[in-house]
N, C-alpha and C positions, 0 to 999 in steps of 0.2 A: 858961341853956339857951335861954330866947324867944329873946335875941340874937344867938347861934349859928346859931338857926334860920332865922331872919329872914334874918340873912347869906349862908347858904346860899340862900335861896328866892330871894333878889335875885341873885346868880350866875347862878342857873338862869335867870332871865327876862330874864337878859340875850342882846343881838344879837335874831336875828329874829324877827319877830312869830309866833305862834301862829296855824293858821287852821284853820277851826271843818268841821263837817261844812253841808251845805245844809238850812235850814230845811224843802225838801220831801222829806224825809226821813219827817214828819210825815205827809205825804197817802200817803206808801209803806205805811208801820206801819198807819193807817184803812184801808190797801186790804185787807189780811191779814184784816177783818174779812167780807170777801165770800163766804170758802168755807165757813163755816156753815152763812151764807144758800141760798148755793148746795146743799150739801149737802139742809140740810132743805127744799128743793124739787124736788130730785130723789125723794128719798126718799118726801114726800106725793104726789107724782105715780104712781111706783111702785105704794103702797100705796095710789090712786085717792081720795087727798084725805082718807084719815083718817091721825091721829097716833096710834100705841101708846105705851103707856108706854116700851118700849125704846130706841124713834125717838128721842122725848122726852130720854131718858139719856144715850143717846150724841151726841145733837148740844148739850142741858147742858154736857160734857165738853168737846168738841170746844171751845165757845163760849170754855169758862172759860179754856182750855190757850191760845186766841190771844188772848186779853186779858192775861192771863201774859207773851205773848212782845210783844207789841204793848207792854207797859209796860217790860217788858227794853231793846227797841229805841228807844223814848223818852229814858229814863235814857242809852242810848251817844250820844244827838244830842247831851245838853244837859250829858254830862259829857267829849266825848274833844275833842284836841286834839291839834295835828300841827306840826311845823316840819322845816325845813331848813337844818342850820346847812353850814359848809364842812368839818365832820369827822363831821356823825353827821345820822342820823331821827331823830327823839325823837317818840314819843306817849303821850300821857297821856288817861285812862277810869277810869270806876267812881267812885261815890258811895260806898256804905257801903264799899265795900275796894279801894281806890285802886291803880292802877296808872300805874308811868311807864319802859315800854321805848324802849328804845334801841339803833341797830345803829352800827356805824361804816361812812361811806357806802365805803370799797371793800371792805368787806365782801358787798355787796349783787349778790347771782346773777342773778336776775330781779326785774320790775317786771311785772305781767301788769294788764290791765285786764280787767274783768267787769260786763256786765250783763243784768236776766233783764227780761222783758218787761215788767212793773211799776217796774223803775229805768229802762227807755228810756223808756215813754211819762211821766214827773215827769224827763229828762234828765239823772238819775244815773249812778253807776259808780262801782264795787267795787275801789278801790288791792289788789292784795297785792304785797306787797315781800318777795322772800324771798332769806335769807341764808345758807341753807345749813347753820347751827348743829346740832349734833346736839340729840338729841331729843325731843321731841313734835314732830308739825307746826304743834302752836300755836306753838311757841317757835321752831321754825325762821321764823317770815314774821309779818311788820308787815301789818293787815290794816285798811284805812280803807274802809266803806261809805256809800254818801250821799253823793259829791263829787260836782260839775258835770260833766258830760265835758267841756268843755273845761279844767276845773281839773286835772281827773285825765289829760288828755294833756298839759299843761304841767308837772305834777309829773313824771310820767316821763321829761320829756324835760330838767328840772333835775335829777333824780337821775341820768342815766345819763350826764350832761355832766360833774354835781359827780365822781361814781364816777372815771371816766377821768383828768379833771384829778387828782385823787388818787394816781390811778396811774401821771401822768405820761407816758400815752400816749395815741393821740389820732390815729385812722385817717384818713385821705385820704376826703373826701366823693366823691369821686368813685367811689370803689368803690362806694358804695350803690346799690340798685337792686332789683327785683324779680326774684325767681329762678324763680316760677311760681305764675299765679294760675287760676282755676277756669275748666275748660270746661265748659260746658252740655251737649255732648256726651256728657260724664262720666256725664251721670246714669243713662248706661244700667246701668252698675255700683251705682249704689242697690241694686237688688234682690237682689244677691248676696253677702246676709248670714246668718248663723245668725238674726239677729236678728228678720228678714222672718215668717215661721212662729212662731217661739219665742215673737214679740211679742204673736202673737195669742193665745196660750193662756195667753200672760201676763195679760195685760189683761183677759179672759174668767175666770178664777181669781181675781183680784183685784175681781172687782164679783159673782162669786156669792159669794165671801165675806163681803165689804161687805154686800151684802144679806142676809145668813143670818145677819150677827151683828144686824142689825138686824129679826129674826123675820120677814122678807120672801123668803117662796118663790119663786125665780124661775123655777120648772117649772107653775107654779099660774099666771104674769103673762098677762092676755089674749094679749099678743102671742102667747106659748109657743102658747097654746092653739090660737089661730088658725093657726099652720101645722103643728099637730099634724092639725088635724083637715083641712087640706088634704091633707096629703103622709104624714100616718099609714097610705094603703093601700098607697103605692109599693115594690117590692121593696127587699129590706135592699140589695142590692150598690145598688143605684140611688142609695139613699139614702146609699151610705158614701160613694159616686163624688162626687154633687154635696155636700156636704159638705166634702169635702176640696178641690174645686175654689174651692169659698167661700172655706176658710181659707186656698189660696193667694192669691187674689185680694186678700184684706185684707191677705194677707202682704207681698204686693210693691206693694199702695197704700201701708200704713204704712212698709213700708223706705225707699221712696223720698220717703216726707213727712219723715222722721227724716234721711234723706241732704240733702234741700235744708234742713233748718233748721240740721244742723251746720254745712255747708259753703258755703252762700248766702254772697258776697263774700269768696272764701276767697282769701287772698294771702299765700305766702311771700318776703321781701324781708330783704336785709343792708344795715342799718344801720351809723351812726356807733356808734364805742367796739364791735365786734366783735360785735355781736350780731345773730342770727338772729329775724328776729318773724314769728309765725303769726298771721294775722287771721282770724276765721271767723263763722260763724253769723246766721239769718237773726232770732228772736226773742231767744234769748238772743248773745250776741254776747261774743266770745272776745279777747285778744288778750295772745299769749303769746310772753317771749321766753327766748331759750336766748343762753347767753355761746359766742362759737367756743371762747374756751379753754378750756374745762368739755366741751366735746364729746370724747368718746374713740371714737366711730363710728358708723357706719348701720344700721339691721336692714331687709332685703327681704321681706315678710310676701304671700306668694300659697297663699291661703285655696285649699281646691277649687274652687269656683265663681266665682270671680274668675280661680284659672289658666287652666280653661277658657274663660272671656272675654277670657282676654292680659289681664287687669287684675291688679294689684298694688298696696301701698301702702309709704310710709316712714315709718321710726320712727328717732327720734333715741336716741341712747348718750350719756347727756348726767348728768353730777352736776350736784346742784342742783336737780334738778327735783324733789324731797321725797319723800316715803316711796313703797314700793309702788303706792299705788292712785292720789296724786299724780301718781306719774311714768308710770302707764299712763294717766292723762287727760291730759299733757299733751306727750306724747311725740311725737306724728303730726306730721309731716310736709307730708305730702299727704292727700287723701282717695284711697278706690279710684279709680284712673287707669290711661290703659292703662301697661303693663310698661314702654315703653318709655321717656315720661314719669316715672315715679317712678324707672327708672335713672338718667336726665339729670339729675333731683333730686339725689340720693345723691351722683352725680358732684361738683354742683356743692358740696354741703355737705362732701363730702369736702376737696375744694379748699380749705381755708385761706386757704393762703399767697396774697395777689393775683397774684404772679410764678406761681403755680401752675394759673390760670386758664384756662388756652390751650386750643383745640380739640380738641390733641393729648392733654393732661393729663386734662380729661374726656373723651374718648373712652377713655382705659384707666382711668379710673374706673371708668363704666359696665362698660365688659367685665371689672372683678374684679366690681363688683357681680351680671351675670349670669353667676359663676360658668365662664368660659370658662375651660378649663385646669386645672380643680380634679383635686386627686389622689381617685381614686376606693379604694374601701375593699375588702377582700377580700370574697371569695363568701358565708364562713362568715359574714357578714352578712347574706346574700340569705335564708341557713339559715333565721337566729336572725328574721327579720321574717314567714320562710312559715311557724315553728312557731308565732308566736304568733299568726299569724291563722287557720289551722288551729284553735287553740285555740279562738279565741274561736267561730267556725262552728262547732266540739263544743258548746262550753257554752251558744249559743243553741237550738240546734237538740234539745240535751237537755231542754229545758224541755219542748216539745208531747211530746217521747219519752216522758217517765215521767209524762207524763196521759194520752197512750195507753195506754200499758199499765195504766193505775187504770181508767180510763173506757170506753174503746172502740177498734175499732182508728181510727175517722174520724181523731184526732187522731195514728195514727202515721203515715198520709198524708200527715200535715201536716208532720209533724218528717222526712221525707224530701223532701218538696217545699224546705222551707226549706233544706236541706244542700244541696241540687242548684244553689238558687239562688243563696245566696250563696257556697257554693266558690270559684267560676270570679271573682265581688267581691273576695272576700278576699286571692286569690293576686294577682290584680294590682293591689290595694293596696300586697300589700306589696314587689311588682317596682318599683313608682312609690317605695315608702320607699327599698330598696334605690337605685335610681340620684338621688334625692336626697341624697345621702350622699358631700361632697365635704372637703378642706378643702386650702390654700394658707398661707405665707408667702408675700407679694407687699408688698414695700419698708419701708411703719412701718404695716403692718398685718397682723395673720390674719385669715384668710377660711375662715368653716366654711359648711355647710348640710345641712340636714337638714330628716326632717318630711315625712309628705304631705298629714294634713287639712290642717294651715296647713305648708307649705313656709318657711322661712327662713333667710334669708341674712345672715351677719353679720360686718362688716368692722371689727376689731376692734384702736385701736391699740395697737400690743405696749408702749408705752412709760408703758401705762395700765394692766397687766396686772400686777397685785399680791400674785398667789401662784397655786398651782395644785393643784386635788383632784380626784387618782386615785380612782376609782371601777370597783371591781368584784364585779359579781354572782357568784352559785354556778356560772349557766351561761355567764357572760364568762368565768370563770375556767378552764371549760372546754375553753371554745371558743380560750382564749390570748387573749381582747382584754380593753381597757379603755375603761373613757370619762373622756376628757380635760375637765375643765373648768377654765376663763381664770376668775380673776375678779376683778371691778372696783370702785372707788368711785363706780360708775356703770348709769342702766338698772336690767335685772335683779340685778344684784348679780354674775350668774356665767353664762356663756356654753358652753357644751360640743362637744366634737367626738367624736362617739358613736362605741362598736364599732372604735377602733382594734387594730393589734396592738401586743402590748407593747412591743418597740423600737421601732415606728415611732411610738407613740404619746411615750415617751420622747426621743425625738430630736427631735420636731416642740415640745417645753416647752423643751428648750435651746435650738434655731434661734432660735425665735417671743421666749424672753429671755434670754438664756444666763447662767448660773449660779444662777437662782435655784431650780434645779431639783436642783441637783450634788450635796447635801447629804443626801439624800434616796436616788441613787440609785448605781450602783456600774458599773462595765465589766468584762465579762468577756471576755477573750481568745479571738476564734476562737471566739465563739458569737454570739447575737442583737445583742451591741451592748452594749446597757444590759440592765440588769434593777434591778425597786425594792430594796431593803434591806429 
């Protein structure tokens, strides 16, 4: 049995050398020991320099949990190990329960590098090598942290050489190049995020907390106090005005500190062996690639606040890129830009083919991605988006209604003011859903759109389109429509083109792939067309 093993082990360690993670990996792990520190100096500060027992407890805890992870992270320096042979990754980790994966290198989707402000300044960076395997996302991707950057930009550039070689194919350098990299410009779109406002009550909610769990009142802290006692006589409306003025101002400083640290030296560029890489980010620092042949299309995402700036952004349709919340981090494209930027984007990423490249080719790229030509939906759609915004105007506007009537009439003022005000909101909302609401066959792709808080456009190829589910409500059924949805081994999973009518909606799954729809459904003579089974 030793002999056996033995034999086996010398196989294994045969060909190329093994190479190791970077010794400051070491000074990374020792740094993890600063947010304690950090912590319990904020916190005595707070509490004006005494320690409670609680303080005491929770920063204990805190202490124990990074010396925990800090020896986790020690143990992967001094136990993982990595090579490259001509057929496979192989890495090997873990002391007490040893592990030794391995992909086969054309198996391998993406190569992304990663590092967060603590691996730039010790010049690390984060391998993940992912293969697409189904699932966990551990099992889907090879993940090496603690390389050199420049070790870690030579591994991905032997893995994506060996990959090709593999595959036996092997793109003309000359197509590489840069497809679009960040305007400064741009920034004016920072602010035009949910995120801007949202972040601030985030962030505010998360440190009264912080401090509450640590018996630290922060309505009692001098500072509170001191502008209580300035700004305590001012009328309330005064007070609510500058308040909210406050929170936007922090809103659209943070959005915009958030927009330059994502997309600080942001460049999208098409490499050797077919791939697509996104660079980005100014502390933590990104760089992420997508295969073109894994790509099955674009999505146009114009948020409200961004439509009305002409700004938009691009999202890739891409398998491979890992599960749900993977695939919405690493999907983008572009950052917010103007509209017509992130079309010319889409254009290009649509283009493939090199021969498909031409002026002409992306210029009707673009004009399928701006929806030029889309067939438009019936009215009974315009119905079905004024009833439900109607509704929602009832059921806000119900709330101060039946406090008025408990309490006073003040409050049924209020629930009539609110109705008056948002009616005339609501209805053209949902005039703006309604003429967002298109969809096309245009050559090896469907093109839907829909949406008015985020509007989106999705150019989707048919020949990635792997089955299709009808969907209809009590009041679709109604009203005669349905809603169509495409879906994919890619992205969201499933793509839809809302509120059709039943024939057209059935005709547009045959066009978009014909037959896979047939079986399912039936022709009736001298009436609608189709109808389902």
């Amino acid at each position: 049995m030793s002999a056996g093993t033995d034999a086996r082990q010398a196989a294994q360690d045969t060909g190329p050398a093994w190479g190791r993670l970077s010794g400051r990996l070491v000074l990374v792990n020792l740094a993890i020991l600063a947010a304690p520190v950090a912590t319990l100096a904020a916190a005595l500060a707070a509490n004006g320099g005494r320690a409670n027992l609680q303080i005491l407890i929770t920063l204990g805890s805190l202490f124990s949990t990074f010396l925990v992870v800090c020896g986790i992270s020690l143990m992967r320096l001094f136990t993982t190990r990595y090579r490259v042979t001509d057929e496979r990754i192989e890495m090997r980790s873990g002391l007490f329960f040893r592990s030794h994966r391995s992909a086969p290198i054309e198996r391998i989707r993406s190569v992304d590098l990663t590092a967060n402000p603590v691996h730039r300044l010790f010049g690390l960076t984060t391998v993940r090598i992912g293969t697409g395997d189904q699932g966990s996302t551990a099992g889907r991707r090879l993940e090496l942290e603690g390389i050199a950057t420049a070790d870690a930009a030579e591994l991905r550039r032997r893995l994506v050489a060996a990959r090709d070689a593999a595959r036996g194919r092997q793109l003309p350098a000359d197509q590489d190049g840069p497809i679009c990299e960040l305007d400064w410009s741009w920034l004016r779109y920072g602010p035009l995020t949910v995120w801007g406002v949202g972040g601030v009550f985030l962030v505010a909610g998360s440190v009264y907390r912080t401090l509450h769990e640590m018996h630290v009142d922060p309505l009692k802290l001098g500072v509170v106090k001191d502008v209580e006692a300035r700004f305590g006589s001012v009328p309330l409306w005064f007070g609510i005005l500058v308040a909210l003025l406050i929170v936007v101002v922090f809103g659209t400083v943070g959005a915009t500190a958030v927009y330059i640290e994502n997309w600080s030296g942001y460049q999208l560029r098409r490499e050797d062996g077919g791939m697509l890489l996104v660079r980005r980010g100014l502390l933590v620092t990104r760089s992420v690639s997508i295969e073109e042949r894994r790509l099955r299309g674009v999505e146009l995402v114009e948020a409200i606040p961004l439509r009305w700036a002409g700004g938009a952004r691009t999202n890739a349709i891409a398998s491979g890129l890992g599960d749900r919340e993977d695939n919405r981090r690493r999907r983008a494209l572009t950052p917010p830009a103007p509209r017509a930027q992130a079309l010319r984007v889409a254009a290009e990423v649509l283009a493939q083919d090199p021969g498909a490249r031409s002026g002409s080719a992306t210029a009707t790229g673009a004009g399928l991605m701006a929806g030029d030509g889309l067939t438009a939906h019936p009215r009974v759609a315009l119905r079905r988006r004024t009833n439900r915004a109607l509704t929602a105007v009832l059921l806000i506007a119900a709330v101060p209604l039946g406090l008025g009537l408990w309490l006073g009439p003040a409050l049924l003022v209020t629930a009539g003011v609110t109705a008056v005000v948002l009616l005339p909101v609501a209805v053209a909302l949902a005039r703006d859903a309604y003429r967002a609401l298109g969809h096309a066959v245009r050559g090896r792709y469907l093109v839907a759109r829909s949406g008015t808080f985020a509007r989106r456009t999705v150019a989707l190829q048919r020949d990635g389109i792997i089955g299709w589910r009808v969907s209809r409500s009590v009041f679709q059924r109604r009203a005669g429509l349905l809603t169509l949805g495409a879906t994919t081994a890619a992205g969201e999973g499933i793509y839809q083109v809302r509120d059709l009518p039943v024939g057209a909606g059935l005709l547009l799954a045959e066009e978009a792939v014909p037959g896979l729809l047939a079986p399912f459904v039936e022709r009736v003579e001298g009436a609608a067309g189709v109808s389902v089974r």
